[in-house]
N, C-alpha and C positions, 0 to 999 in steps of 0.2 A: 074563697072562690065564689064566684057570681054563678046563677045561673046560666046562664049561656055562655060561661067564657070555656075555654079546651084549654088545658096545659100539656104541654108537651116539653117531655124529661128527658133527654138523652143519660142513661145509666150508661151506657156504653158505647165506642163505636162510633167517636169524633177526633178528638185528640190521638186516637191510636186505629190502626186499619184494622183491627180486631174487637170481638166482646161484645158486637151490636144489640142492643139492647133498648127501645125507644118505648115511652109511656105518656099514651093520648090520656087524660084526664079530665073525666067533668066532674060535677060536684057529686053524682054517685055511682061512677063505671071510670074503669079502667079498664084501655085496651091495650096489650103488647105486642109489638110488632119487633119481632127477632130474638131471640134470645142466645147468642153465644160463648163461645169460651175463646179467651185468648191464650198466648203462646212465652210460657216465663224466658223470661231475660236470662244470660249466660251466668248470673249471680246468684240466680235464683234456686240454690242446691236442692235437690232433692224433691222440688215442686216440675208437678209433670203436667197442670194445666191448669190456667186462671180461670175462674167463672166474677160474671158481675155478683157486688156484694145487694144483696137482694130483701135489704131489711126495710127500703123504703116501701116493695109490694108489698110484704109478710105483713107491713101492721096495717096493710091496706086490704085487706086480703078477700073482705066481706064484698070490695068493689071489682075484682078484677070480673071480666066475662070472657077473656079469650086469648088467646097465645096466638098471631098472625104473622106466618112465616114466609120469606121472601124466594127462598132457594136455599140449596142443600148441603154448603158450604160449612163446616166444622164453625166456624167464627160467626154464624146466623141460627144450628141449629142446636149446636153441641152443649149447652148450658141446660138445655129444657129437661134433660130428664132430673137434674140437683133440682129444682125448680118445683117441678111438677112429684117430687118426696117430699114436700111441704106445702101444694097448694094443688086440688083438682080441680083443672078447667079445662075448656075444651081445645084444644089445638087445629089449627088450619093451615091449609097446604096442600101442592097439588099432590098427585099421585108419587112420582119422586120421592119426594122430600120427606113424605111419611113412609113409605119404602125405607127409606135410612132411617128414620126415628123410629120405629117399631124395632130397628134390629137393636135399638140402645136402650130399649125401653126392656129387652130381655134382660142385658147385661146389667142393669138397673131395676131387676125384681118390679117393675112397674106396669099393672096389668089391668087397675082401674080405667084410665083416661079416654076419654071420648077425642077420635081423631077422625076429621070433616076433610074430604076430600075436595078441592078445588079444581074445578072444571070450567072455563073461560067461554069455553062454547057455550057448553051448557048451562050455566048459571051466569051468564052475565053481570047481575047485581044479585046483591046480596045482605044481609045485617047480620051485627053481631050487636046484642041487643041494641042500643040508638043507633049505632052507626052503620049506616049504608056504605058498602062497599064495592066498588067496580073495581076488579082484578084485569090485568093485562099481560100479555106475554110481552117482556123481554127478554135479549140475550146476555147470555155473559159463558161462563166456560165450566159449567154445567148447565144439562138442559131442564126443560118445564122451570125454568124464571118465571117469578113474576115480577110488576110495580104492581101500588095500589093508589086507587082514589079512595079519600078516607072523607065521610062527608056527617058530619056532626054542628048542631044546631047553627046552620046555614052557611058553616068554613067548608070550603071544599080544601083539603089538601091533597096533594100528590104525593106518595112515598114512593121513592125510584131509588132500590139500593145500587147494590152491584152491577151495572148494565152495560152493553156497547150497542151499536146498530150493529147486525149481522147479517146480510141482503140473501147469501148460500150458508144457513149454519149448517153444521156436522150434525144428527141426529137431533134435531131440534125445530119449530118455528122460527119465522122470523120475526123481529120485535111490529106488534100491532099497534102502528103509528096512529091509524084512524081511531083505534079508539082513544089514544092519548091525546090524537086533534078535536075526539069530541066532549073532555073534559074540559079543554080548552075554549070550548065554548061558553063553558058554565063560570066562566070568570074566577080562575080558582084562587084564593089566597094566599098559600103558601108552596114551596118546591124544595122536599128535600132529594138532594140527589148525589149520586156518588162523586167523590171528590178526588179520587187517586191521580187519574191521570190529568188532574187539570194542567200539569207544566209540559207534558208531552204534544209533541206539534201534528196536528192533521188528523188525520181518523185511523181508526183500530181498525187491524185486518181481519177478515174471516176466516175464522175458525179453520176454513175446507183447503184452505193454501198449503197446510202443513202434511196433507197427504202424502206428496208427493217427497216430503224429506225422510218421510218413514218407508218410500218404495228404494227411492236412490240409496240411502244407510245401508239396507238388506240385498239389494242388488250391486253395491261396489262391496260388499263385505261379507262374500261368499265363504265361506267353509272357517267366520270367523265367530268365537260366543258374541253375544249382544245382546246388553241391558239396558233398558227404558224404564227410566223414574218420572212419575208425574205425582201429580196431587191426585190421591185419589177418590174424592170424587169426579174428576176429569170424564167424565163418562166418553165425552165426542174422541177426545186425546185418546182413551184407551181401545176404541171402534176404530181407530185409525192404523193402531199400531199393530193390530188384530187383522185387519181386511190386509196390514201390507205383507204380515207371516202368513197368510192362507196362500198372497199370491206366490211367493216364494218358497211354497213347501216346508215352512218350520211351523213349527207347534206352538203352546203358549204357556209359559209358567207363570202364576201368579203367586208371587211371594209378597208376603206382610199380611197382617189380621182386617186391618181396616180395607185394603185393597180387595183383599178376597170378599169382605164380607159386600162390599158394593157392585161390586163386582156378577154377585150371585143374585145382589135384589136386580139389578137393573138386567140382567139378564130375564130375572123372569117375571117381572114389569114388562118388560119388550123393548125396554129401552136400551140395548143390547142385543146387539145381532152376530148371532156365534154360534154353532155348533156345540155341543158337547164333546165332540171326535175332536177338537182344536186344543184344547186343555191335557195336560198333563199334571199329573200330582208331584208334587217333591219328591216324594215316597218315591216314584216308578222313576226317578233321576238316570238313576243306573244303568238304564234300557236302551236310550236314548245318547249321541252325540252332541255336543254342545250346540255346533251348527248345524244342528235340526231344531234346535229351538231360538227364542225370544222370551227373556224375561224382563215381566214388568210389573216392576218394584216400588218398595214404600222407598222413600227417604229422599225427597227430593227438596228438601228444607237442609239437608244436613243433620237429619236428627243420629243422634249418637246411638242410640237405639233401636233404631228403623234397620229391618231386611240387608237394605244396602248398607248401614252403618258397619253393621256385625261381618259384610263382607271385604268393606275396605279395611277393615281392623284383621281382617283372613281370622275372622272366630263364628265364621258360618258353619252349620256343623253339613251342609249340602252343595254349597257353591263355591269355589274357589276361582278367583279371576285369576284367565289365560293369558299370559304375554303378546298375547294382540289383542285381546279384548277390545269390544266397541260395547263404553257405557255415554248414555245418550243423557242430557239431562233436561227434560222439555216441561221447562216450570219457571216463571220468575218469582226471584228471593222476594220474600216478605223481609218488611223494616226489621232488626234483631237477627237475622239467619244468615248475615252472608258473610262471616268467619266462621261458621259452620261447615257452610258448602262451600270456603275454599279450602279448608283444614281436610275434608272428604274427598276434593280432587286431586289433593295433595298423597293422601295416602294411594287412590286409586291407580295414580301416575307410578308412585313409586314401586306398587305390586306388577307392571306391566301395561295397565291397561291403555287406551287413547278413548282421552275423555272429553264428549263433544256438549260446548255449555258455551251461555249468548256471545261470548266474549273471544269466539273461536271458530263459530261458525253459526254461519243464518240460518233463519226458516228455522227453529228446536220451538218456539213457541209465541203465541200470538196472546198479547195481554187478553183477561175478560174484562177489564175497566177499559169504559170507553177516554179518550183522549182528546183534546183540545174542541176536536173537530166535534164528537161526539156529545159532550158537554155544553157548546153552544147552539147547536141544533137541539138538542133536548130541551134548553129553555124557551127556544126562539117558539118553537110548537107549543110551551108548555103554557107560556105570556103569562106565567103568576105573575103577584103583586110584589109578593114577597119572598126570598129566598134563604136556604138554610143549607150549606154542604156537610155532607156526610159521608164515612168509608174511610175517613184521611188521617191526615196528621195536619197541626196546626201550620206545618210549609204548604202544604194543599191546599186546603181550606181557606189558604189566603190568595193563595194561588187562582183560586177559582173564583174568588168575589173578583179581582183583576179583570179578567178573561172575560168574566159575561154580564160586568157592569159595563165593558165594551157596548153592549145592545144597546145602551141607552138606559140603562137600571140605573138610579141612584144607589149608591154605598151607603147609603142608613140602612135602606133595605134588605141587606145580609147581614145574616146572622151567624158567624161564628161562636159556636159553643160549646167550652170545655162540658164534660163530663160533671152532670152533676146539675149543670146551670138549666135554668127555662125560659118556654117562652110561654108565654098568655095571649090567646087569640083570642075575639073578640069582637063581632058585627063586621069582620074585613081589617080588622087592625092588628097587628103584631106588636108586643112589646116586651121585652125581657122581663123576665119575673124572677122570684127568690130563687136563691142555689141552695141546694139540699147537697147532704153527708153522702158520697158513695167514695167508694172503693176498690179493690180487688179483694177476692177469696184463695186462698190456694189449697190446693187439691194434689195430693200424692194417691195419682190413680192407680197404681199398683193396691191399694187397699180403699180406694176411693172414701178418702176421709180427709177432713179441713187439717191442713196447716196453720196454726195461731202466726201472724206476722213476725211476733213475738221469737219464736222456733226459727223462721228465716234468720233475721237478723243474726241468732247466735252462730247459724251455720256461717253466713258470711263473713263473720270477725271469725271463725274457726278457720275457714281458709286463707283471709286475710293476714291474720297474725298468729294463728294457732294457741297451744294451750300449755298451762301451768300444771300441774297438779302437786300440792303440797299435802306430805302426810305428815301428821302430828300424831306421836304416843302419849296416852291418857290413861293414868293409873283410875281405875272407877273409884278404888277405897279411899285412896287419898286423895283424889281428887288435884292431882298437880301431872303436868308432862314429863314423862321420864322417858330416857332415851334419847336417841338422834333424830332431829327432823329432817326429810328427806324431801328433795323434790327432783321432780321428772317432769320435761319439754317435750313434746311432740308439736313438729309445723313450726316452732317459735327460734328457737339457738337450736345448735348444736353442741350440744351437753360438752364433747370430748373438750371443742375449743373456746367453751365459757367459763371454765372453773372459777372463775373470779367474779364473773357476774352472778352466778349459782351461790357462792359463796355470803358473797355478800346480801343474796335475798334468802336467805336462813339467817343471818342474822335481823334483818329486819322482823321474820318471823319468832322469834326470840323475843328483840325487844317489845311487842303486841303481846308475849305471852306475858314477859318480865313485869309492864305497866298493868298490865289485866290481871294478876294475882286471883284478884277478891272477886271476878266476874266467869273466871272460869267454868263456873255450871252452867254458863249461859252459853253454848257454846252457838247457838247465833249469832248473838252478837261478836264472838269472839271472831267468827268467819267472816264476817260484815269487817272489821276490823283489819284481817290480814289482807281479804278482798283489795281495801283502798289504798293499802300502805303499799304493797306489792304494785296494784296496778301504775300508782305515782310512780312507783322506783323505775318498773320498767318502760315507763312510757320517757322517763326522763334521760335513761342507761339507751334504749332504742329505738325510740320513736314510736314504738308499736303499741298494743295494746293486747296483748294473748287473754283470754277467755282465763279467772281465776279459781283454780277449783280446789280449796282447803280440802280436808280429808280426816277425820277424826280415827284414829286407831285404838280403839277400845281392849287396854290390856290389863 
């Protein structure tokens, strides 16, 4: 790398709407802007959250100066404390955003780190060592968003994650156009910007529409229980759902861990306007009739674990849904979740409930990614040179070179970029650079520890095709098998109506012992052995492949 040139690494947070993770590089700093977690795929057993694989900073580690965080969305801020257990640097963000990373950074013994609060009034510009930065308020559906101007050895870029135009937001500003029109002046080089909604037609509604579905719910659905699922950090969503139970005289239950716990910062941030007298505990459940309250709950992804999960499964040990129940679902599905959340409304319907979600009724929720409308307007003010979409999927991402090479942009000058690839900026010039090794991490946060890829894999041929297990008796004196070899299926046949197939894979294990005579002390290799024979038989007998697990019985 030249002196003046900036590389810029997407680790995450192109190729998928999750994981964001972007790496400004000069030949001695590194700056990071976002650092997320994504959300495992339905094959993904026993992993309960991706993070990016983070070996490209670690051997860099001497150059990083800063963590630059966009907004307070699990998938922009949720990776930093794995991150920041191997690397101390400074983190930035507004008031929000470190609000919810403080409370992660408990849960993560994490009590070192220096955390910079971002103030737009206050601090208009700013550096993180070379780089000058101009923070801006945008909208999206948590409040105190930022973009940023990122201005390093004469490139001005724009980073504009997750945003829409919001003219009345819910508890929030509205996006500070002027100052995005005066970076505009400085002739910027590059525009990365969120790329979700680029197939969606027109402009994203405001946030403050949705009020009124949260007064009409509560007012046609009097003396009935009613549950509101959002994402939570939803702050505006859950301000909404709160002012329309105070006006209606019900209370407010907040069920799920993460819900509560944002719930508590943004309240006393101030970014939450409530009472204490409005809250109700689980605990005092009892005291209370269902319609005198409003609960608003985790699990608006479908997760099988989530508050709501445990209730449409009726294994809540507090809430059981009423045969009129009104559960609300004011979220849209992320890519991966939505055979989750129809698998969820399917149990809810069938407990009683009348479950209200996009496809049944309007006004439940207003994207935060801005849409066609909002994406061409953003570049039209923005007049880079050059352009880079970000937040999507590679359907997106194409999507949106389309739509706003309409303005009159050339299509050389978009850059589509998987995960992993770069670009190299340069005196005003863009150009693709080397692709580096990344990957995913996974994380069984129940004990928040890595998953080897390796351990996936097995799980998934275990659910797949399940398992083998062959036990072999092994005299130690004489060193030869005496007795019956035995095997047992689980997930793979059903024993009762295989006898013939079982039959015949005991003797295969037979003839492995019969030719191995003289190797027997080796009993590695001997397993290596029954491993391949077995796997061939039954891959050839069933098409499948079960997990082989020999078994040495020492008698």
């Amino acid at each position: 790398m030249k002196n003046e040139q900036v590389k810029l690494i997407p680790i995450g947070g192109t190729t998928n709407v999750n994981k964001n993770m972007y790496l400004y590089e000069t030949e001695g700093q590194i700056l990071i802007v976002d650092c997320g977690i994504g959300f495992p795929d339905a094959d993904m057993y026993g992993v309960d959250i991706v993070i990016p694989d983070f070996s490209y900073v670690l051997e860099r580690s001497e150059k990083v100066i800063g963590i630059l965080l966009t907004h307070g969305h699990e998938d922009h801020i949720g990776a930093v404390p794995y991150l920041l257990s191997q690397l101390n640097v400074p983190v930035y963000g507004t008031k929000l955003v470190l609000g919810f990373l403080r409370e992660k950074f408990k849960e993560h013994n994490i009590s070192k780190s220096v955390l910079k609060i971002i103030d737009p009034e206050q601090e208009p510009n700013f550096k993180i060592g070379s780089f000058d930065i101009t923070p801006f308020r945008v909208n999206h559906s948590v409040p105190d968003s930022l973009a940023y101007g990122i201005k390093i050895n004469g490139n001005l870029i724009i980073h504009v994650s997750d945003f829409k135009f919001d003219w009345s937001p819910e508890k929030d500003k509205p996006f500070e156009v002027g100052k995005l029109a005066k970076l505009a002046d400085q002739h910027p080089t590059l525009l990365l910007s969120d790329s979700l909604g680029s197939s969606v037609s027109g402009y994203t509604r405001s946030e403050s529409l949705l009020s009124e579905t949260f007064l009409m719910a509560m007012e046609k659905n009097e003396g009935k229980q009613i549950l509101v699922t959002t994402v939570s950090s939803n702050i505006s969503r859950i301000q909404q759902v709160i002012d329309a139970a105070i006006k209606h005289k019900r209370k407010i239950v907040i069920l799920g861990r993460s819900i509560k716990t944002n719930v508590e910062v943004a309240r006393t941030l101030g970014y939450l306007d409530a009472p204490t007298t409005v809250f109700v505990d689980e605990k005092q459940l009892g005291k209370f009739k269902d319609e005198d309250l409003v609960y608003i709950i985790t699990g608006a992804y479908g997760q099988a674990g989530s508050a709501l999960g445990r209730i449409a499964s009726n294994t809540h040990k507090s809430i059981k849904i009423q045969k009129d129940s009104i559960v609300i679902f004011s979220a849209d599905p992320i890519p991966g979740s939505f055979n989750q959340i129809d698998a969820m409304i399917d149990k809810l319907t069938l407990l009683g409930a009348e479950v209200w979600y996009k496809d049944v009724q309007e006004n439940l929720h207003v994207s935060g990614h801005g849409a066609s409308g909002d994406i061409t307007m953003l570049a039209a003010i923005a007049k880079p040179k050059y352009f880079m979409p970000i937040g999507g999927t590679v359907k997106t991402m194409r999507a949106y070179t389309n739509l706003v090479s309409k303005l009159g942009h050339n299509k050389e000058n978009f850059f589509e970029l998987n995960e992993g690839q770069s670009l190299l900026i340069d005196s005003g010039i863009v150009t693709l650079g080397d692709t580096f090794k990344v990957g995913n991490v996974f994380i069984d946060g129940n004990r928040q520890r890595r998953l080897d890829p390796i351990v996936i894999k097995d799980r998934q041929q275990l659910a797949d095709d399940g398992i083998v297990a062959i036990a072999i008796p092994f005299n130690l004196k004489t060193q030869k098998v005496v007795g019956k070899i035995e095997i047992n299926s689980r997930g793979f046949v059903f024993m009762k109506e295989s006898k013939g197939l079982i039959h015949n894979a005991i003797q295969k294990v037979e003839k492995v012992i019969t030719t191995n005579q003289d190797k027997l002390s080796d009993w590695n290799f001997v397993k290596q052995e029954v491993d391949q024979e077995l796997s061939r038989f039954f891959f050839k007998e069933t098409g499948r492949n079960p997990v082989i697990l020999p078994i040495i019985v020492e008698i």
